[in-house]
Backbone as ProteinMPNN parsed JSONL, in Angstrom:
{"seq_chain_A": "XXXXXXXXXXXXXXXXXXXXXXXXXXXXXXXXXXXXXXXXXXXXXXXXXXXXXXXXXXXXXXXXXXXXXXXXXXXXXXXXXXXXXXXXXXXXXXXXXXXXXXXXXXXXXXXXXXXXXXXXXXXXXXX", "coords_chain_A": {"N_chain_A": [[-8.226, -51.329, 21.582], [-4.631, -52.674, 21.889], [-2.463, -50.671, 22.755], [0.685, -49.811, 21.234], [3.993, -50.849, 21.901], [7.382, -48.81, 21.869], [9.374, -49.271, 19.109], [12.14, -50.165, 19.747], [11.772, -51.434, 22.193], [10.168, -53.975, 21.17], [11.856, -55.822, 20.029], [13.738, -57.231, 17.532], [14.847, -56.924, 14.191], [16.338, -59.747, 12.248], [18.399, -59.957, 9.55], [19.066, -62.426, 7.258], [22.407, -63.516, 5.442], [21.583, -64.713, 3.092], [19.287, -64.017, 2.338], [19.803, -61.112, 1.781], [21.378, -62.035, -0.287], [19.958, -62.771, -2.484], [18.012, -60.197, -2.63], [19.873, -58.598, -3.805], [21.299, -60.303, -6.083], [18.335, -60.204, -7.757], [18.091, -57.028, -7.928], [20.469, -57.067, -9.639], [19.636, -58.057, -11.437], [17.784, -56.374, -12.906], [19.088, -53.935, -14.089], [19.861, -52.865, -17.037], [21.125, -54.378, -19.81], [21.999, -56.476, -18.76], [22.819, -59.938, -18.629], [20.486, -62.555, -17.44], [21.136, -65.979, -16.655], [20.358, -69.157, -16.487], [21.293, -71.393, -15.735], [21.821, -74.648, -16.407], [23.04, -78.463, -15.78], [22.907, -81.334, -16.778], [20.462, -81.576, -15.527], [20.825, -81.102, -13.381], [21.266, -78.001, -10.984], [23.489, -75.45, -12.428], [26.215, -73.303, -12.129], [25.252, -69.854, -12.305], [23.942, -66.499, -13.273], [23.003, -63.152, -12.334], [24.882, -63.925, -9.693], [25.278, -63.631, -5.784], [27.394, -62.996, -3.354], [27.322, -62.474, 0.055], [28.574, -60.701, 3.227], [27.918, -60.63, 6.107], [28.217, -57.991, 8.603], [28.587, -57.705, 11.843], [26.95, -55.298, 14.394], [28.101, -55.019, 16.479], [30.823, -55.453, 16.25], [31.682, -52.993, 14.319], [30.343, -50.679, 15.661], [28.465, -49.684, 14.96], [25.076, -48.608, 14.424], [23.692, -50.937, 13.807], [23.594, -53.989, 11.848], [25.876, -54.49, 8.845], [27.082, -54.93, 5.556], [28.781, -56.105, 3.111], [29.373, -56.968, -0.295], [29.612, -59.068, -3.183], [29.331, -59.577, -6.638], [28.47, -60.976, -9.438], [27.897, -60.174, -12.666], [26.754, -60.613, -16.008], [27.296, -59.62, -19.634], [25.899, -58.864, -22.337], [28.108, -58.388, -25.342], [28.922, -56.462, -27.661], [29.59, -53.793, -24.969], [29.418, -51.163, -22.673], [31.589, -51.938, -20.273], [32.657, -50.988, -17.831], [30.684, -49.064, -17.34], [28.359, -50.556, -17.149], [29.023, -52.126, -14.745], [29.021, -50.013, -12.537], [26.469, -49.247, -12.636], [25.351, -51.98, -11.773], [26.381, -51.469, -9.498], [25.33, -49.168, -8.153], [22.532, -49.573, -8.258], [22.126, -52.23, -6.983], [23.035, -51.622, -4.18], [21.746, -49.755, -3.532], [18.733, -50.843, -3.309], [18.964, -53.183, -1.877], [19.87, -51.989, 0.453], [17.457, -50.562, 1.075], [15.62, -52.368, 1.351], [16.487, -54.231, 3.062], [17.067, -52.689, 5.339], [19.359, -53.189, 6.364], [22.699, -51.985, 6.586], [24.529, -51.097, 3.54], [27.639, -51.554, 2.796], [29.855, -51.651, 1.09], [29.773, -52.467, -2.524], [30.982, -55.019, -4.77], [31.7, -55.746, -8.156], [31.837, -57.868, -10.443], [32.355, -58.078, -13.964], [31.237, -59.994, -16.522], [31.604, -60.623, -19.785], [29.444, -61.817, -22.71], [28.66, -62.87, -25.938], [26.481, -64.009, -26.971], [23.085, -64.792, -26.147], [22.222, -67.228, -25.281], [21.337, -70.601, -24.42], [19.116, -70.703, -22.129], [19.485, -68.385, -21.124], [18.537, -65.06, -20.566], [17.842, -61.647, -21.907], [18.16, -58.692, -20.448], [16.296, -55.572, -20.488]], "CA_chain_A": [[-7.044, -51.675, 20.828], [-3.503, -52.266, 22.504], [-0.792, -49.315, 22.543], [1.877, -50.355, 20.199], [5.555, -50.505, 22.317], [7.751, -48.443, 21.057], [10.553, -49.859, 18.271], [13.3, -50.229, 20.359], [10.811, -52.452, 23.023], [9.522, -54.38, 20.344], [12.626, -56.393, 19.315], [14.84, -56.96, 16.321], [14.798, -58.443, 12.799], [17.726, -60.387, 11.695], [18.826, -60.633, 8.305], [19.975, -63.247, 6.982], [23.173, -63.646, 4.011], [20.77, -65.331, 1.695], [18.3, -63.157, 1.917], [20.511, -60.143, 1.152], [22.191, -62.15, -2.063], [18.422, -63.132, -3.21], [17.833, -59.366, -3.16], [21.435, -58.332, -4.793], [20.738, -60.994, -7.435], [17.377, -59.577, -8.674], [18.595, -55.933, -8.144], [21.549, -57.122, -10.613], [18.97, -58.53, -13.014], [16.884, -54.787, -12.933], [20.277, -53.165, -14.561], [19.98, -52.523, -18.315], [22.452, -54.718, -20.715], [22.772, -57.659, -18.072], [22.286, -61.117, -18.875], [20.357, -63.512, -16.997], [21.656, -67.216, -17.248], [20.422, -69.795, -15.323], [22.495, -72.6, -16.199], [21.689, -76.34, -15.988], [23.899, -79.344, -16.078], [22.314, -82.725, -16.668], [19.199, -81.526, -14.787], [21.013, -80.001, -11.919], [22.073, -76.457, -11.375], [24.998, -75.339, -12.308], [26.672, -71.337, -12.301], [23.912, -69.08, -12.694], [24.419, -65.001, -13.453], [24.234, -62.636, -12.109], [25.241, -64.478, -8.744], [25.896, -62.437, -5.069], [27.645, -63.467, -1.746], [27.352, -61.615, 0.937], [29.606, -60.881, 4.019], [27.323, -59.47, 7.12], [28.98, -57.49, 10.053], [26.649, -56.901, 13.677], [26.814, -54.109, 14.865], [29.236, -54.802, 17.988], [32.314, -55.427, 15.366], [31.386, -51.754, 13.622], [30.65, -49.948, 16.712], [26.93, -48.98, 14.318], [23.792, -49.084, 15.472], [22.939, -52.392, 13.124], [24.008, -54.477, 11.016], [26.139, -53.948, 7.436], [27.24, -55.964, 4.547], [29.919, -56.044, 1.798], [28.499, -57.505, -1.392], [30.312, -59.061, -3.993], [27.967, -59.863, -6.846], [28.974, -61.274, -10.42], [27.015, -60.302, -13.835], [27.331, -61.162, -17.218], [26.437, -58.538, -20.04], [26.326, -58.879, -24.131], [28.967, -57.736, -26.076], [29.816, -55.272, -27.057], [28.59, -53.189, -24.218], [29.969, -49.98, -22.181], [31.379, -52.637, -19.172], [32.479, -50.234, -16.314], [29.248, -48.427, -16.637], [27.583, -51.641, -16.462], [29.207, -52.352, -13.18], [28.907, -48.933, -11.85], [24.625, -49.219, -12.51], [25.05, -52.765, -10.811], [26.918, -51.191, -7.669], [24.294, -48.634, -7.458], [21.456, -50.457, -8.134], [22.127, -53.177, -5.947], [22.874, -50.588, -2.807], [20.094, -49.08, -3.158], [17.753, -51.878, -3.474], [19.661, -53.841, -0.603], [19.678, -51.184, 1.892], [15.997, -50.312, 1.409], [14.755, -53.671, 1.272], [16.441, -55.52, 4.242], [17.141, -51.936, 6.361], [20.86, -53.086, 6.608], [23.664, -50.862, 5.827], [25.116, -51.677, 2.739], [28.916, -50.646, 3.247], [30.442, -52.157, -0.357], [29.315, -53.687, -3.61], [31.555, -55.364, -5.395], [30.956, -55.906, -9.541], [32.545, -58.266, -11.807], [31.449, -58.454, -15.094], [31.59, -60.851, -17.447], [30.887, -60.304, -21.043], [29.64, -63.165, -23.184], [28.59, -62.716, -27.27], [25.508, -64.33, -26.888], [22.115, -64.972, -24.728], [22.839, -68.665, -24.967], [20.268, -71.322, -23.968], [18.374, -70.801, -20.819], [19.597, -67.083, -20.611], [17.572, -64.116, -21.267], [18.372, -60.554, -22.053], [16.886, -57.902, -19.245], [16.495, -54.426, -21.005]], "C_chain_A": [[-5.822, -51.448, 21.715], [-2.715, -51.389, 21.821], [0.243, -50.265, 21.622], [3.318, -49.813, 21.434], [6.482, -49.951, 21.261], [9.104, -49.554, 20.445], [11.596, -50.864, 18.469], [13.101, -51.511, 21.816], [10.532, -53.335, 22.807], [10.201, -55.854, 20.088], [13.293, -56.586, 18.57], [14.51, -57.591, 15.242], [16.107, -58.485, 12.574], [17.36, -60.489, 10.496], [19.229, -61.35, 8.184], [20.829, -62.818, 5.691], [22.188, -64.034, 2.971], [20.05, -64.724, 1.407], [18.433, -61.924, 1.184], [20.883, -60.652, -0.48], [20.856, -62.453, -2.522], [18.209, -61.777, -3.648], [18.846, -58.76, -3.805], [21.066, -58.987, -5.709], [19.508, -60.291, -7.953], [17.494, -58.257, -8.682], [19.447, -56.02, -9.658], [20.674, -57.053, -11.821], [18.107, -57.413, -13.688], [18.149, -54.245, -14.148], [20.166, -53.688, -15.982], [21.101, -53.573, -18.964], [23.161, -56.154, -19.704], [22.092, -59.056, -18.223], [21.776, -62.07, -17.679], [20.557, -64.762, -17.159], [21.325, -68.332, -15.994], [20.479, -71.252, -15.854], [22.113, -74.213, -15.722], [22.8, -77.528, -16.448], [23.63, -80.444, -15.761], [21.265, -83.133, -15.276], [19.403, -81.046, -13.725], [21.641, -78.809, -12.152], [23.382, -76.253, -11.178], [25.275, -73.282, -12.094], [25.853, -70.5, -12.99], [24.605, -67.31, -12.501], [23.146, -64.737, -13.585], [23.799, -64.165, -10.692], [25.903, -63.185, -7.008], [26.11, -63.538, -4.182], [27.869, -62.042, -1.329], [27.764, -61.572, 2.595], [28.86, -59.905, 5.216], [28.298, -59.687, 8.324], [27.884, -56.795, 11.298], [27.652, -55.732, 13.59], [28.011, -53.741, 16.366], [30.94, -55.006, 17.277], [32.32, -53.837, 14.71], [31.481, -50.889, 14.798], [29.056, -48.776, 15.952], [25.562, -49.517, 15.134], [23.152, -50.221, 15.002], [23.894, -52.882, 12.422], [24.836, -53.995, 9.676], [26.388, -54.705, 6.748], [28.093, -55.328, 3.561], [29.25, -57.271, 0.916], [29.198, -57.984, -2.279], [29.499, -59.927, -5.262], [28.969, -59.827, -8.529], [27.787, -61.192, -11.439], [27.606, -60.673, -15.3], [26.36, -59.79, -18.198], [26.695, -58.917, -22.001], [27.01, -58.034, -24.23], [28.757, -57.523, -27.348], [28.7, -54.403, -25.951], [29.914, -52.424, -23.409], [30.493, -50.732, -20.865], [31.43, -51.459, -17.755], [30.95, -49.242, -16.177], [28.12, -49.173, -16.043], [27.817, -51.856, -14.936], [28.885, -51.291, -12.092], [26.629, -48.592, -11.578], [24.408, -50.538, -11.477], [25.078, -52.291, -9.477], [25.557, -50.423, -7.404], [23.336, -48.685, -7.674], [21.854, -51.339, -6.807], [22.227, -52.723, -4.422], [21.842, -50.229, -2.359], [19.317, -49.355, -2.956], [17.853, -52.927, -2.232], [19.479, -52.688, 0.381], [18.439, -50.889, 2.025], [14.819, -51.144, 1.606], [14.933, -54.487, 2.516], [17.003, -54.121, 5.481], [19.088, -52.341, 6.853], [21.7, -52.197, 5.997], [24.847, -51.564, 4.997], [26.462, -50.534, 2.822], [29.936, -50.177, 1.626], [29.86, -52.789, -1.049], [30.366, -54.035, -4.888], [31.803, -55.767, -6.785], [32.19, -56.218, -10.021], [31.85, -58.35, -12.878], [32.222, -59.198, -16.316], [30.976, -60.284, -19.15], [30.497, -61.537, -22.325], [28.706, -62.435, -24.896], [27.207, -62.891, -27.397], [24.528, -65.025, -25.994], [22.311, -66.427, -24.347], [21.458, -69.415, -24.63], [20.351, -71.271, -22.713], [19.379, -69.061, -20.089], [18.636, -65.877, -21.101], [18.234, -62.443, -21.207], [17.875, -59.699, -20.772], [17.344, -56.358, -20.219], [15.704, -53.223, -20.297]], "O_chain_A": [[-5.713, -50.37, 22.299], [-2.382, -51.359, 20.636], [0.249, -51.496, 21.609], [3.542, -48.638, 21.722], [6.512, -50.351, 20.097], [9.664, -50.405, 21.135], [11.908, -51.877, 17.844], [13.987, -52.225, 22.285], [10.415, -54.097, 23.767], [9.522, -56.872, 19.956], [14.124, -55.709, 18.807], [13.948, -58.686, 15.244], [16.904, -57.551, 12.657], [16.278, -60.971, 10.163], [20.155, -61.489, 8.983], [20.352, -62.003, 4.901], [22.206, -63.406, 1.913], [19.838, -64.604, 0.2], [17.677, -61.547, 0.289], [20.756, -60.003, -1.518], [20.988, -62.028, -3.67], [18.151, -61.658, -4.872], [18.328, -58.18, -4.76], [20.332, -58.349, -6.464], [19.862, -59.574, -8.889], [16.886, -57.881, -9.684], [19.203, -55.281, -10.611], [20.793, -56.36, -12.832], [17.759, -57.506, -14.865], [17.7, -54.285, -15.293], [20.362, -54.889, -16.167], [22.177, -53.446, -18.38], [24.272, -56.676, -19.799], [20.905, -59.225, -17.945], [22.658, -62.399, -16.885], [19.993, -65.009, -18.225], [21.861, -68.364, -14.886], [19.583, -71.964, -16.308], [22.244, -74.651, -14.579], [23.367, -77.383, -17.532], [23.932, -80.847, -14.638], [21.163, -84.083, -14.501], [18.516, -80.566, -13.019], [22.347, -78.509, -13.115], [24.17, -76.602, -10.299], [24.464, -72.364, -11.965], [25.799, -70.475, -14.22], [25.537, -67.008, -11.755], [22.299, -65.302, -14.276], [22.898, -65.003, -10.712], [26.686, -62.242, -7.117], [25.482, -64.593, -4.091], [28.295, -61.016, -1.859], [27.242, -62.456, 3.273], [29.102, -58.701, 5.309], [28.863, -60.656, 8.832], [27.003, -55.957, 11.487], [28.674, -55.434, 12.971], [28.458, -52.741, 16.927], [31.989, -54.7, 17.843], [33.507, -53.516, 14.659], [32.558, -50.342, 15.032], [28.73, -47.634, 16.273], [25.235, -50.355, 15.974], [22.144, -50.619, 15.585], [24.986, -52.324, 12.324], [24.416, -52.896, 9.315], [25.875, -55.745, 7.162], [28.055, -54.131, 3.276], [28.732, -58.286, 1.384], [29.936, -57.028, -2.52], [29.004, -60.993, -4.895], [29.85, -59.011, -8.798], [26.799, -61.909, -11.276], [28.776, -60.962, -15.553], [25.334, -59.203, -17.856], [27.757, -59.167, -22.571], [26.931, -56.99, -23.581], [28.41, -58.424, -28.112], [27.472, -54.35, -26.023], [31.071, -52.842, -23.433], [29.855, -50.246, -19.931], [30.532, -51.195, -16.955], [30.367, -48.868, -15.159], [27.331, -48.919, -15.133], [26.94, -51.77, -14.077], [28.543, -51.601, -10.95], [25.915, -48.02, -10.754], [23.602, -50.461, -10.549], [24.273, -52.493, -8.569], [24.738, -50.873, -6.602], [22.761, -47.662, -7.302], [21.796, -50.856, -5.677], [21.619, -53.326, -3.537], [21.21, -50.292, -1.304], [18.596, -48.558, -2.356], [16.844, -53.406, -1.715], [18.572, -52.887, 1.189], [18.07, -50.902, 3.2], [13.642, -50.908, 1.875], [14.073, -55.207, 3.023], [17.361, -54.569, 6.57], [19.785, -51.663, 7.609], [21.415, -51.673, 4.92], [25.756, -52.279, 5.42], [26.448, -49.305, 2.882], [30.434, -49.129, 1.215], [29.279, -53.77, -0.586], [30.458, -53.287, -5.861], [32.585, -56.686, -6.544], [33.211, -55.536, -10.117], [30.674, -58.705, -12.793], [33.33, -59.041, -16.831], [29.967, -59.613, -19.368], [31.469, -62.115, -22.813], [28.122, -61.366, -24.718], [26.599, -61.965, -27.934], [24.959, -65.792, -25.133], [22.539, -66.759, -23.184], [20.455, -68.703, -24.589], [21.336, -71.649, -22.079], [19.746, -68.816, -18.94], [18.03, -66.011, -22.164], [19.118, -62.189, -20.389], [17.055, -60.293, -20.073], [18.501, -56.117, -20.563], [15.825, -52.073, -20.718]]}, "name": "protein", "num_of_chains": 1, "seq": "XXXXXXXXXXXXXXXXXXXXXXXXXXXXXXXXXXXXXXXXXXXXXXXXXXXXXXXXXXXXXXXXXXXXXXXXXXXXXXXXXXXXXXXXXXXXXXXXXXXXXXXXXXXXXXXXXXXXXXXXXXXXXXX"}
């Protein structure tokens, strides 16, 4: 069996943005009291919740040893509901779940929340 090179020998993985908001989005959808909505408009997609963009920085702009990311990530939640706590379970959900999943350093997460009355067609509750 060959020796394994060490880590640092080995090469790198790149993240990509999409990959990060793919895992931010289903992090979001984990969080208690947040609506999923995935929205159609005459068969094509339209504004879907929650929703993330994501803003990666290398490592030679930071002066870190990798990569990081600022997150800015939009949910929707039934009303009535406790909102800043909602946002405050998104932020740290979504950190936590993002940094351990793609090994990047999540720097910021950003949380708007929307609040809407009802699940609506083609949304679902997550509890």
């Amino acid at each position: 069996m060959a020796e394994l090179r060490p880590a640092a020998e080995r090469g790198t993985l790149e993240v990509r943005a999409r990959a990060l908001e793919t895992i931010a989005e289903q992090a979001a959808r984990e969080v208690p009291r947040t609506v999923v909505r995935r929205a159609r408009l005459g068969g094509l997609a339209a504004q879907a919740s929650p929703q993330a963009k994501v803003a990666l920085t290398s490592s030679t702009q930071q002066g870190a040893t990798g990569p990081s990311a600022r997150i800015d990530v939009d949910v929707l939640c039934l009303w009535p509901a406790p909102l800043a706590s909602v946002a405050e379970q998104v932020r740290d959900h979504v950190t936590a779940r993002a940094t351990a999943l793609s090994g990047v350093a999540v720097t910021s997460v950003d949380v708007t929340v929307g609040a809407t009355t009802e699940a609506g067609e083609g949304a679902r509750r997550v509890s």
